[in-house]
C-alpha positions as CSV (number, residue, x, y, z in Angstrom):
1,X,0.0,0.0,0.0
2,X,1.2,3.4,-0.6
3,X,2.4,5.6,1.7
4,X,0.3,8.8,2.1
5,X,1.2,12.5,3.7
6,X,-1.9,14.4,5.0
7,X,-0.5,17.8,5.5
8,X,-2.0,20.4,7.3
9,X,-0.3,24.3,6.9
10,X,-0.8,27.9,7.2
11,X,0.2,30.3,4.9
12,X,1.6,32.3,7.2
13,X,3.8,30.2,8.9
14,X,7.2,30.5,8.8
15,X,8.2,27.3,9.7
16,X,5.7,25.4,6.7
17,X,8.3,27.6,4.8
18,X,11.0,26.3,6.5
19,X,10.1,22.7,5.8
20,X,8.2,23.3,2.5
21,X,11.2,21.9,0.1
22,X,12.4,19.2,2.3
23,X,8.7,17.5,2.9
24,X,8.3,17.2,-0.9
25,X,11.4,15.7,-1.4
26,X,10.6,13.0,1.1
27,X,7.5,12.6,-0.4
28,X,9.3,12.0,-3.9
29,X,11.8,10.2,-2.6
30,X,9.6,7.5,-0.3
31,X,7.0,7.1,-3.7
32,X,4.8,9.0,-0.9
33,X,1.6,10.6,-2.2
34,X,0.8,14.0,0.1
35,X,-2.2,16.3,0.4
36,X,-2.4,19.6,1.9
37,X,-4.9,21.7,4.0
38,X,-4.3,25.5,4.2
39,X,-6.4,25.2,7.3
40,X,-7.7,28.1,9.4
41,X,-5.1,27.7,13.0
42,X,-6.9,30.8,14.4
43,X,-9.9,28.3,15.2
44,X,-7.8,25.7,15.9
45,X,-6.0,27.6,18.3
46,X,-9.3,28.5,19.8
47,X,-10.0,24.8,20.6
48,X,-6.6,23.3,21.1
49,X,-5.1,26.3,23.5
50,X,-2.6,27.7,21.3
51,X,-2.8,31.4,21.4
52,X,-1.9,33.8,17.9
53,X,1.2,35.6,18.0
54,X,0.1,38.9,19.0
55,X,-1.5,37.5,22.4
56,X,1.6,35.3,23.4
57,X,3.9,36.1,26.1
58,X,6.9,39.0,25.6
59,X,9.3,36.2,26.4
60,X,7.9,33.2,23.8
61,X,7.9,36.2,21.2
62,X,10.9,37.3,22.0
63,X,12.6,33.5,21.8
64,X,10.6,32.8,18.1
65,X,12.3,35.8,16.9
66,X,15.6,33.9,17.8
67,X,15.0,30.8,16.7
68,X,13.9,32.0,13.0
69,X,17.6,33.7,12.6
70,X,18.7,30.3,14.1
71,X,17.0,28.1,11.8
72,X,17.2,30.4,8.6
73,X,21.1,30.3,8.9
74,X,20.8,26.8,9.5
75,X,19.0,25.6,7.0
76,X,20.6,29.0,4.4
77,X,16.6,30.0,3.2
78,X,16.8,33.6,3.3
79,X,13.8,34.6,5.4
80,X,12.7,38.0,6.6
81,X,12.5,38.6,10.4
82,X,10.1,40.9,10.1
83,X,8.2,40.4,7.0
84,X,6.3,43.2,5.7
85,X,3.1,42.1,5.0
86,X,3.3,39.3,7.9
87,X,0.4,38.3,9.1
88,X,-1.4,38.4,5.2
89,X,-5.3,37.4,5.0
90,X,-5.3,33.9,3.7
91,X,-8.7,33.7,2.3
92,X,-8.2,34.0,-0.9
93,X,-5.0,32.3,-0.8
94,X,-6.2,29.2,0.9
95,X,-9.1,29.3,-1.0
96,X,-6.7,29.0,-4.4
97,X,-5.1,26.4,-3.0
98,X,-7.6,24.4,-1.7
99,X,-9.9,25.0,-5.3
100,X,-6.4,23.9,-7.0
101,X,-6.4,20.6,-4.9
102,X,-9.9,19.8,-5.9
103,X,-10.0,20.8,-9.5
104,X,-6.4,20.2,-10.7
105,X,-4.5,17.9,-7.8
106,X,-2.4,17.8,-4.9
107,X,0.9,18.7,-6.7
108,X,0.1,21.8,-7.9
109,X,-1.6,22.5,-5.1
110,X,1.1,22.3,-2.9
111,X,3.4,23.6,-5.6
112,X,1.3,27.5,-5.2
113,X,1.0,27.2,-1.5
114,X,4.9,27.3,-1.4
115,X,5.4,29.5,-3.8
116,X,2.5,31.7,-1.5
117,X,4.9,31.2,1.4
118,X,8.5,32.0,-0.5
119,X,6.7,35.5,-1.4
120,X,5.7,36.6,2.0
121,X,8.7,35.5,4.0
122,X,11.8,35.7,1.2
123,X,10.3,38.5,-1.1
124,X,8.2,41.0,1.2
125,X,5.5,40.0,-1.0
126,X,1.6,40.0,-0.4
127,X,-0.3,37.1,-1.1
128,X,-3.3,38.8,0.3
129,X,-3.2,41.4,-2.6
130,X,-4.9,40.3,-6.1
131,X,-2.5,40.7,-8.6
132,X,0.0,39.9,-6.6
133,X,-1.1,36.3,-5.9
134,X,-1.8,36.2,-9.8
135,X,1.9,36.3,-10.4
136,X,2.2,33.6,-7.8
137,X,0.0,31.4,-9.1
138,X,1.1,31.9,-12.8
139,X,4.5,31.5,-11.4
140,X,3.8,27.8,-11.0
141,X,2.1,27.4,-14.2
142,X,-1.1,27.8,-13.2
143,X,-3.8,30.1,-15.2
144,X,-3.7,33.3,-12.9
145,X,-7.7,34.6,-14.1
146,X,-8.8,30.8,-13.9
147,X,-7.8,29.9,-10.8
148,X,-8.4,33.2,-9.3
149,X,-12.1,32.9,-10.5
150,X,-12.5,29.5,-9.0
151,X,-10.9,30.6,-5.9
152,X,-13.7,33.3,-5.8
153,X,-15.6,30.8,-5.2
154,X,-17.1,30.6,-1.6
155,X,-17.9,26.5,-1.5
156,X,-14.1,26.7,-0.9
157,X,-14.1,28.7,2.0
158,X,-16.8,26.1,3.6
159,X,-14.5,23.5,2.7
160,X,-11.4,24.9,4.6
161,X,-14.3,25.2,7.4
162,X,-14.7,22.0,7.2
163,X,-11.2,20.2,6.3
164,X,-10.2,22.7,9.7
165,X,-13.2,20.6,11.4
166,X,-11.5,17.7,10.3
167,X,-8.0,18.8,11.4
168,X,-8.7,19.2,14.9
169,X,-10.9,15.9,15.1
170,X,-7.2,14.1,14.1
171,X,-5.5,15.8,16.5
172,X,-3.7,19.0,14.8
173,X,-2.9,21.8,16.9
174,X,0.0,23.4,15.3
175,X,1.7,24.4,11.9
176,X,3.2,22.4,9.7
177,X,1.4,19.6,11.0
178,X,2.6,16.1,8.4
179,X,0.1,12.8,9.2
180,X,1.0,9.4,8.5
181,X,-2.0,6.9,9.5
182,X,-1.9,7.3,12.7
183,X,1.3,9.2,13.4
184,X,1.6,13.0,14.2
185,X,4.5,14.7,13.4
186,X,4.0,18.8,14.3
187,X,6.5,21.3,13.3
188,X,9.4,21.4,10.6
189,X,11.8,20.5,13.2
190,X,10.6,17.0,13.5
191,X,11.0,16.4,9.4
192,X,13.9,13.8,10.5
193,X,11.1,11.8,12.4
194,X,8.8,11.8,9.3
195,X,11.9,10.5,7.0
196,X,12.1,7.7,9.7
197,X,8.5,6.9,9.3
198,X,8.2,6.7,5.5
199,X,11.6,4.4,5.9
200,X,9.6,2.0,7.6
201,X,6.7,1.9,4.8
């Protein structure tokens, strides 16, 4: 039986960016099929304790702030400390997504959601902003006006409702969440534990 990645991610995170290249080369590399969920973590957080960024602690802000020059040097992606458009609306990003993974498939699907991430934290892009996000998308070789107008679409916002439903019922609290059957592997730092996992088929 095939090995399968359910992958759960905001597009805002920093660390989905962090582990975005090295998650689809495990994929690739283990013959792993993957599928990804731009979920909403502000009503995750609501339900699994997490707080946002903005009502954390002084010292846990402080220490994130660290650890993203730690692990940007680290892994040499050339992040931005302080974004400018950090946090960007992910509606009509994750809607994109989520109307590319339905429509066209999971590749390109994760493919734009990357490419959504690279902009915001290496480019001081915003995804948020129309044409901006057109580039993005036609960046992967997508059609920009297509997917845009299916993305406009709001039975995709209902399904990110629900596939956020569905996130919390398995167990996701954080971001990048990977799920292999039964195993729950939060957070880019914990990629080498996935690798093990797909090892063992």
């Amino acid at each position: 039986m095939a090995l399968h990645i359910d992958y759960y991610v905001s597009l805002n995170s920093p660390w989905t960016h962090f582990g975005a290249a090295r998650i689809e080369a495990m994929a690739m590399a283990a013959n792993a099929t993957m599928r990804i969920y731009p979920v909403d973590f502000g009503a995750i957080f609501a339900k699994s304790g997490g707080l946002p960024l903005p009502q954390r602690s002084p010292q846990r802000q402080h220490y994130r702030l660290q650890e993203l020059a730690r692990w940007r040097d680290h892994l040499c992606i050339p992040v931005q400390i302080h974004p400018k458009f950090f946090p960007s609306s992910e509606a009509l990003s994750a809607s994109c997504v989520i109307a590319v993974r339905e429509t066209i498939g999971d590749q390109p699907a994760i493919k734009l959601a990357h490419r959504v991430l690279k902009a915001l934290w290496e480019q001081d892009k915003n995804p948020a902003d129309t044409a901006t996000l057109a580039g993005l998308i036609a960046d992967v070789g997508l059609d920009a006006d297509h997917v845009l107008k299916l993305g406009a679409d709001p039975k995709w916002a209902d399904m990110r409702i629900a596939d956020t439903q569905a996130a919390l019922a398995r167990n996701v609290f954080g971001a990048p969440t990977y799920v292999i059957g039964d195993d729950i592997f939060w957070g880019q730092d914990r990629l080498e534990f996935v690798q093990r996992r797909l090892a063992r088929g």
